[in-house]
C-alpha positions in Angstrom: -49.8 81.5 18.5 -48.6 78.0 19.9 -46.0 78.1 22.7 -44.2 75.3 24.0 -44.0 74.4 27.5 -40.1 74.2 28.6 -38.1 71.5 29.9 -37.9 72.1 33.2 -34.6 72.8 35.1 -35.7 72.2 38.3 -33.6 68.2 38.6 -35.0 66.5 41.9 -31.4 64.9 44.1 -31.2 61.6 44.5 -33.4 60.8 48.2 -31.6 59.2 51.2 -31.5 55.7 50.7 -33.8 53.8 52.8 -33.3 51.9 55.8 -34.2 48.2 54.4 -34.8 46.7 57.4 -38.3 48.5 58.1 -40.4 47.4 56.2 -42.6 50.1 53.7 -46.0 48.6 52.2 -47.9 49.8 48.7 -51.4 48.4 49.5 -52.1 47.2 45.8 -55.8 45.6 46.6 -57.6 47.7 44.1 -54.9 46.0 41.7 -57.9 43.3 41.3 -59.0 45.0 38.7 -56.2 44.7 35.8 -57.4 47.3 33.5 -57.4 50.3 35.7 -54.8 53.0 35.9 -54.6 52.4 39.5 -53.1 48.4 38.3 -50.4 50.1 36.0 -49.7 53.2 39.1 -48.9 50.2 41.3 -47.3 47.9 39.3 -45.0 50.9 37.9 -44.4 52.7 41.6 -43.7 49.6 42.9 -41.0 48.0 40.5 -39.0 51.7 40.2 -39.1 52.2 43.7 -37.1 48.8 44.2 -35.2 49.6 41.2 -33.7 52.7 43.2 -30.1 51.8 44.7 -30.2 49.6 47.9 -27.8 49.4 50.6 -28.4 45.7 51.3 -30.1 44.4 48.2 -33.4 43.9 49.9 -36.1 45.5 49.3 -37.1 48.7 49.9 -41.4 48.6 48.9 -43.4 45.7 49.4 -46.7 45.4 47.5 -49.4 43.9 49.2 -51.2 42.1 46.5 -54.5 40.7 46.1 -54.9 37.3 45.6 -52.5 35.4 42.9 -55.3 34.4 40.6 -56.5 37.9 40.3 -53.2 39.2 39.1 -51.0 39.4 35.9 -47.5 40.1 37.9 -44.8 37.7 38.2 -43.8 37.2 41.3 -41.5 38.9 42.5 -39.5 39.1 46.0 -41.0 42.3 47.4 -45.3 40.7 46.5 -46.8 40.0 49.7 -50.1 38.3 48.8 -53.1 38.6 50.3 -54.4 36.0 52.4 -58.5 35.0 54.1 -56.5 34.8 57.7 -55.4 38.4 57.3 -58.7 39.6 58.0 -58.2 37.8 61.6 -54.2 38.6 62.2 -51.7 40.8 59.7 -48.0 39.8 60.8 -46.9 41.8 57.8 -47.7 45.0 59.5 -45.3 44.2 62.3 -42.1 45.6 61.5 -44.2 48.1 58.9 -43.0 51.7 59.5 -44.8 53.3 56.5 -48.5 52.1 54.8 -48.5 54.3 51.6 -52.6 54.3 51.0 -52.4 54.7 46.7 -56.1 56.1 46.3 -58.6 58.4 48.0 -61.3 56.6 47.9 -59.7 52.7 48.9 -58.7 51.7 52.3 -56.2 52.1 55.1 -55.6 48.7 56.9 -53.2 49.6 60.3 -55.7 50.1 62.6 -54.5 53.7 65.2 -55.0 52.0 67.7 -53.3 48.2 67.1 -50.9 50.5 65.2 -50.1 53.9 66.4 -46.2 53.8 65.4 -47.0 52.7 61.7 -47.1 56.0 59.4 -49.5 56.6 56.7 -49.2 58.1 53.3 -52.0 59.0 51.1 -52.0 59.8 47.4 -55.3 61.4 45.9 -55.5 60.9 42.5 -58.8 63.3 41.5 -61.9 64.5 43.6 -63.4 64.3 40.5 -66.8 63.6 42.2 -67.0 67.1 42.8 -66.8 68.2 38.9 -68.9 64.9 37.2 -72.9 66.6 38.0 -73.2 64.4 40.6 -76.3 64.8 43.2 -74.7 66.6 46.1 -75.3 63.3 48.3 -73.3 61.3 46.1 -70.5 64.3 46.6 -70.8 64.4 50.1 -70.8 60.8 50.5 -67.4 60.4 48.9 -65.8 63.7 50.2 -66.6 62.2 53.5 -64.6 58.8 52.8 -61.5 60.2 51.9 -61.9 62.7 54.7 -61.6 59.9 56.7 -58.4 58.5 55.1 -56.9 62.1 55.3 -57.4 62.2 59.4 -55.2 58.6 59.7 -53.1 59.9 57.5 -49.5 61.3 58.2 -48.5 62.6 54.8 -50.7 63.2 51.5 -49.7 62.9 47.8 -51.9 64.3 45.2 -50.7 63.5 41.5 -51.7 67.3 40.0 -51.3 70.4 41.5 -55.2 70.9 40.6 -55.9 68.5 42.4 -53.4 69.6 45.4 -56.0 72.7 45.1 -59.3 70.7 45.3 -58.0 68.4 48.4 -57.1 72.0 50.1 -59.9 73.6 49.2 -62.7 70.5 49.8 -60.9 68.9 52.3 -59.4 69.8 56.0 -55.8 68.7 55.8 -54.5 70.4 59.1 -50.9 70.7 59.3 -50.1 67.7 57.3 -47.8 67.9 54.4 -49.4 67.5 51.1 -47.1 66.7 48.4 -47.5 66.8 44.4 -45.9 64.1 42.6 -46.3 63.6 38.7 -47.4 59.8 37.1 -45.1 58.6 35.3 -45.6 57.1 31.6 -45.8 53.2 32.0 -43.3 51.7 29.4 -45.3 51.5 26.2 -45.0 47.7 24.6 -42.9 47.3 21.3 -45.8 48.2 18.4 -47.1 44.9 16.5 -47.3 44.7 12.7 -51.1 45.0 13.0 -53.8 45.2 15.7 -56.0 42.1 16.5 -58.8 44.2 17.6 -59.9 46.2 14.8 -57.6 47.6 12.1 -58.9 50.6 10.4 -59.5 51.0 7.0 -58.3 55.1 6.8 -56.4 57.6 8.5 -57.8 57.4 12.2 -58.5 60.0 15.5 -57.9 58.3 18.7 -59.5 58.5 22.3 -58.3 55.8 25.2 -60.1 55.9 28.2 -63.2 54.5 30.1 -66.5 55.3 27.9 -68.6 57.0 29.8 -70.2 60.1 30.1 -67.2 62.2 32.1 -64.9 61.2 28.9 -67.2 63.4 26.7 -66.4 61.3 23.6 -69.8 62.1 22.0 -68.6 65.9 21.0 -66.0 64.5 18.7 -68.5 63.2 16.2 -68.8 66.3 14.5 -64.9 65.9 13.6 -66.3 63.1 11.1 -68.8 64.6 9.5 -66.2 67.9 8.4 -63.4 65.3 7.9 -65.2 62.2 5.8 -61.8 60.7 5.0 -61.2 59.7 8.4 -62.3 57.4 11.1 -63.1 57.7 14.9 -61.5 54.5 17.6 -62.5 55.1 21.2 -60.6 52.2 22.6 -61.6 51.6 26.5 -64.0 49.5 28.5 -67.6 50.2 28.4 -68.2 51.8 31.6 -70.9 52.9 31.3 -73.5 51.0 28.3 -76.3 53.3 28.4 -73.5 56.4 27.2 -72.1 54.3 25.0 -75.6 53.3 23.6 -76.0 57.4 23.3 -72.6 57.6 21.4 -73.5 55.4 18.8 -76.8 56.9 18.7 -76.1 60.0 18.0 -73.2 58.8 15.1 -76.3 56.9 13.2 -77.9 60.4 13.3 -74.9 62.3 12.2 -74.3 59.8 9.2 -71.0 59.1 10.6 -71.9 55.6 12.8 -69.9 53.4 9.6 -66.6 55.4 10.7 -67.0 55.1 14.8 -65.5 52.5 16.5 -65.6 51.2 19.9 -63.9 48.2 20.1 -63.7 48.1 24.1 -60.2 47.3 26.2 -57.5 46.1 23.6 -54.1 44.5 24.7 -51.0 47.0 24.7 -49.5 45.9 21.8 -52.7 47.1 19.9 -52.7 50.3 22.3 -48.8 50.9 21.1 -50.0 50.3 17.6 -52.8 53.1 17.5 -51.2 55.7 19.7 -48.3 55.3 17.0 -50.3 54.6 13.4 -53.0 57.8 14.7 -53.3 61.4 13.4 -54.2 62.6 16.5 -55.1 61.9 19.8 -58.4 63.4 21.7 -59.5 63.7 25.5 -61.9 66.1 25.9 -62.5 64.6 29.4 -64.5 67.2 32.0 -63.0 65.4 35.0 -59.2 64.0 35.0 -56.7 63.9 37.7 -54.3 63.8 35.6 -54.6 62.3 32.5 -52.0 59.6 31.6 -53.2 58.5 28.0 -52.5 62.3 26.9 -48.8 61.8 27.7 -48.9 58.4 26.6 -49.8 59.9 22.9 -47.1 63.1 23.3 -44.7 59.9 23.6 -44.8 59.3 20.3 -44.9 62.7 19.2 -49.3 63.3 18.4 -51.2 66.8 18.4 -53.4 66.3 21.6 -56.7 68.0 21.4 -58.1 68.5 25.8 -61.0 69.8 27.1 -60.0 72.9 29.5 -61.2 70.8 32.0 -59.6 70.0 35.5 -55.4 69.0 35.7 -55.9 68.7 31.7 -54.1 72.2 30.7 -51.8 71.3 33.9 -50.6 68.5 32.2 -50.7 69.3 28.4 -49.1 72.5 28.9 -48.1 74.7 25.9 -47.6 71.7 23.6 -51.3 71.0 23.4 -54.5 72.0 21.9 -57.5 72.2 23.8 -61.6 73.3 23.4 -62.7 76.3 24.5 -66.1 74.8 24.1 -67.9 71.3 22.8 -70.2 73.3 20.0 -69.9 71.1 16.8 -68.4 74.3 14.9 -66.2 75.6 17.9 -64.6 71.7 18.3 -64.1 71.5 14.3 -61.9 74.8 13.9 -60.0 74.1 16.6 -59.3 70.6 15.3 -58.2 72.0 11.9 -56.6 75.0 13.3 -54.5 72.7 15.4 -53.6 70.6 12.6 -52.8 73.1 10.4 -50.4 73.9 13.3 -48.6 70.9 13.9 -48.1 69.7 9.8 -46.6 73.3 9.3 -44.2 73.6 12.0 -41.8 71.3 13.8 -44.2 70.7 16.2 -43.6 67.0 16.9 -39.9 67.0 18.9 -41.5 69.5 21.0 -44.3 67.4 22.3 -42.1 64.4 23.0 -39.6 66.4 24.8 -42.9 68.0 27.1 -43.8 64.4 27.7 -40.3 63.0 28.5 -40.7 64.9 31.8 -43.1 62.5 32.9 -41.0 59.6 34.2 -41.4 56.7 36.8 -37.7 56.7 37.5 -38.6 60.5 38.7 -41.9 60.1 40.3 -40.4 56.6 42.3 -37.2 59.1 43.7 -40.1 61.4 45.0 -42.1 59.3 46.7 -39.0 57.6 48.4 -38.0 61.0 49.9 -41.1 61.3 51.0 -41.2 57.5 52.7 -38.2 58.8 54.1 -39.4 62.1 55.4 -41.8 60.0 57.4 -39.8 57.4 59.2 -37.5 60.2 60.2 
């Protein structure tokens, strides 16, 4: 029997408001790359943070940016762009009292020793490294990296409480205060009339994400050869060719390869047009940190179908579905089990409400008590 997760009751005060005239920095460099998650966590922490009330109107989280013809932002009064001099001298980090670090395995720029007084936040999105079948070098090699961003750091942030567990359980923290803060669900753009890049022709499963071989997308094919009335869209970039190669592969084999399709990164309007127009959303993922697209789809009110894997139950909760297993029967009952489920009962207004707990307003009040903790 289905349970749904409750609302919580647990309402977060508002934070002290922050002095403005010390200056806090998001390093945004990895925003380079405009279709990564880590782009939207930036953009999104950024803008809500400075959204939060000010006492002097200035304000309170500068993002330092990569160069302007890398980015889609407007400028805005808290972008501090990157520059080729800042390699030689960075008066931005002058009156800097907190760097806020956004990902485990990028960079920390205030040196300890130029900059012993500036304090340094972390957030670790995943050690995923450790759950993908890596080689044990590989593993070690990146454990060791964001070791070394944990020992300048002052304060951590992990984004799940699974992956609070991993960083205390792979990782030697000391007595530094690791924090779990939620993602928030980016605003999802107005859906168009219809998609430019590829409309389907029948009722339609969805999967967003990166295609490769962590995403698992290849055990949903089964799902189209015990439902022929419906097609598969894994919309994402092709990270990795050789899986995606596999995945098609394997479809031509099934007899299914005329209903799969892989139509790469899409704009947002098209995103907001499948997640709202599919009949269900799947992410049977085996390494997540936390899984955004999953409450992107409970937005508009989709059955979710996880994997058991990592943060996934963490963040699905009660109001989704999930494999036990990736055998063709085992993923096919559960997919029409679930179903079944959500057309017979009033399954939908649950599975919004479950995602509506998932706010950027939220998360950005968090992580400015915890700026604030630090320049204390």
């Amino acid at each position: 029997m289905l349970h749904f997760l409750r609302k919580s009751d647990c309402k977060h005060p508002a934070p002290p408001q922050l002095d403005r005239m010390s200056r806090i920095i998001l390093d945004c460099d990895l925003m380079k790359y405009s279709h990564s998650g880590l782009y939207q966590y930036c953009q999104q922490l950024g803008d809500h943070v400075n959204q939060l009330p000010a006492v002097d109107g200035s304000p309170s989280l500068y993002m330092y940016l990569p160069p302007r013809r890398k980015l889609e932002l407007s400028p805005k009064p808290y972008h501090l762009i990157e520059q080729r001099w800042h390699r030689l001298v960075q008066p931005f980090l002058k009156d800097c009292r907190v760097w806020h670090a956004p990902f485990q395995s990028g960079r920390i720029l205030p040196g300890k020793t130029r900059y012993p007084a500036i304090r340094v936040l972390l957030t670790i999105h995943d050690l995923n490294v450790l759950h993908e079948g890596k080689p044990q070098a590989v593993q070690q090699k990146s454990l060791a990296h964001t070791q070394s961003l944990i020992d300048r750091s002052d304060a951590i942030v992990c984004i799940s409480e699974f992956t609070r567990s991993d960083v205390l359980t792979h990782c030697n923290v000391g007595d530094k205060p690791v924090h779990v803060i939620y993602n928030g669900v980016d605003p999802l753009t107005e859906p168009i009339q219809a998609p430019v890049a590829y409309r389907p022709a029948r009722p339609f499963l969805l999967g967003i994400g990166y295609q490769n071989r962590k995403k698992n997308y290849h055990v949903l094919l089964p799902l189209l050869q015990s439902n022929p009335e419906l097609e598969l869209l894994l919309v994402g970039h092709h990270d990795d060719p050789a899986y995606v190669g596999q995945v098609r592969q394997l479809a031509q084999n099934l007899g299914v390869s005329d209903r799969l399709h892989l139509p790469g990164t899409v704009s947002e309007a098209d995103k907001a047009w499948y997640l709202r127009h599919c009949q269900a959303f799947l992410h049977p993922s085996l390494a997540e940190g936390f899984g955004l697209p999953v409450i992107e789809a409970m937005r508009f009110g989709k059955p979710v179908f996880l994997s058991t894997a990592t943060s996934l139950p963490e963040i699905g909760g009660e109001a989704a579905f999930y494999f036990p297993s990736f055998e063709a029967t085992v993923v096919q009952a559960v997919f029409e089990q679930g179903m079944h489920t959500y057309t017979h009962t009033p399954m939908a207004d649950a599975i919004v409400r479950h995602a509506e707990r998932f706010t950027w307003q939220e998360s950005a009040r968090q992580y400015v008590a915890v700026y604030q903790s630090l320049m204390n």
